[in-house]
C-alpha positions in Angstrom: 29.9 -32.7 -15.9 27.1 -30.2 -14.5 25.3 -32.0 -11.8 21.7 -30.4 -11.7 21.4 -30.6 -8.0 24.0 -27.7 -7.6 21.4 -25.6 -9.1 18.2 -26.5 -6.9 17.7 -23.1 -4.4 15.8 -23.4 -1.0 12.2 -22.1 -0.7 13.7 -19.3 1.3 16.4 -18.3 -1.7 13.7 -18.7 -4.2 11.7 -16.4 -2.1 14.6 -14.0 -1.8 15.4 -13.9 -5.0 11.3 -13.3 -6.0 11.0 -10.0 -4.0 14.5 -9.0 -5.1 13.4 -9.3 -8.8 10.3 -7.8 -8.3 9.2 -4.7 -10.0 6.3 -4.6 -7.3 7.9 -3.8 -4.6 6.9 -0.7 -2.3 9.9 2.1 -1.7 8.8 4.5 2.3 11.1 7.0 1.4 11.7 10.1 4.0 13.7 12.8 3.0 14.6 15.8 5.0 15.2 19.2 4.7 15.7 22.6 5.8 13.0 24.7 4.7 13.3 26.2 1.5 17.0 26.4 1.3 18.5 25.8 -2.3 19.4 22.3 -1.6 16.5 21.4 0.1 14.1 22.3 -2.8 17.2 20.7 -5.5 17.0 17.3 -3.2 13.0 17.5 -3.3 12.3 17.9 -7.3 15.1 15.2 -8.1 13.9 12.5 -5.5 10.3 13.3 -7.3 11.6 13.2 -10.7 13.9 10.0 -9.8 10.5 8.1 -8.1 7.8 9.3 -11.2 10.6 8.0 -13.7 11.3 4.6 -11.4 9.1 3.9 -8.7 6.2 5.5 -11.0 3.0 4.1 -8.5 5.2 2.1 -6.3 6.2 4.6 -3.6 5.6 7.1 -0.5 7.6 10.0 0.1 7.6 11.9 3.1 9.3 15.6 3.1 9.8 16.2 7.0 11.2 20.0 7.5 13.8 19.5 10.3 13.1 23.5 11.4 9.1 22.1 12.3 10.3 19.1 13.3 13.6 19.3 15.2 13.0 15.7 17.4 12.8 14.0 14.0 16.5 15.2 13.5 17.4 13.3 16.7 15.1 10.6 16.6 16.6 9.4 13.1 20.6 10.4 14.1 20.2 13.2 10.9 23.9 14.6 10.7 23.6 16.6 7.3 20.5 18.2 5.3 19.4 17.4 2.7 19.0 13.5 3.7 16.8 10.6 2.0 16.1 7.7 4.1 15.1 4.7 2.2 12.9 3.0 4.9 11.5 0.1 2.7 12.6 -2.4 0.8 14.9 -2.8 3.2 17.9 -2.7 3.9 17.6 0.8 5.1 19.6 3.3 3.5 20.4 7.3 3.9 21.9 9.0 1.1 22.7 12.6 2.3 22.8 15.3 -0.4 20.4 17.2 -2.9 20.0 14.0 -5.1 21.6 15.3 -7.9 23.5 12.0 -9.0 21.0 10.3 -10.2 22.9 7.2 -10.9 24.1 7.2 -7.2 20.4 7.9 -5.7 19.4 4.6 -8.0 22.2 2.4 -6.5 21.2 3.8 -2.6 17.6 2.8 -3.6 18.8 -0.5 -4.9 17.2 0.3 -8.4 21.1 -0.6 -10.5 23.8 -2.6 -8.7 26.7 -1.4 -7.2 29.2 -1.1 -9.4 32.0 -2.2 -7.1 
């Protein structure tokens, strides 16, 4: 028999769960690049096509050119360009790449479970 009080969730799991179901949430992406490289450019128009088709009003991306801004490379431990860093919702995240697997950018960002 199913006893109902196995199912009753904390206030702090019901909270949990509220923000990880939420379609509200706000995504601080940074992604960095070198200049106007091929895959600098390829990483830049998917993450922007990826965020208008999913995140459509519910995010801030930041494109921080690591050839301007060489302490940014240092400051964040950057080991490979093109890089997105998924700042919020946390946890954070870096997916390193031009973006082009979409399914696998969606997963980093939390937006489709991990199929593993």
């Amino acid at each position: 028999m199913v006893n109902p009080e196995d199912f009753k969730l904390t206030t702090t799991e019901l909270f949990e769960q509220s923000l990880s179901e939420s379609k509200e949430q706000h995504y601080i992406l940074r992604l960095y690049i070198a200049g106007t490289t091929l895959q600098s450019l390829t990483a830049l128009q998917n993450i922007k096509k990826i965020c208008e088709e999913n995140l459509q009003g519910h995010y801030e991306l930041e494109v921080i050119d690591v050839f301007q801004q060489t302490e940014a490379v240092i400051i964040e431990n950057i080991v490979a360009i093109p890089t997105l860093i998924k700042e919020l919702p946390l946890p954070l995240q870096k997916i390193i790449g031009n973006l082009s697997n979409t399914e696998k950018v969606l997963i980093g960002l939390n937006l489709l479970p991990n199929g593993t």
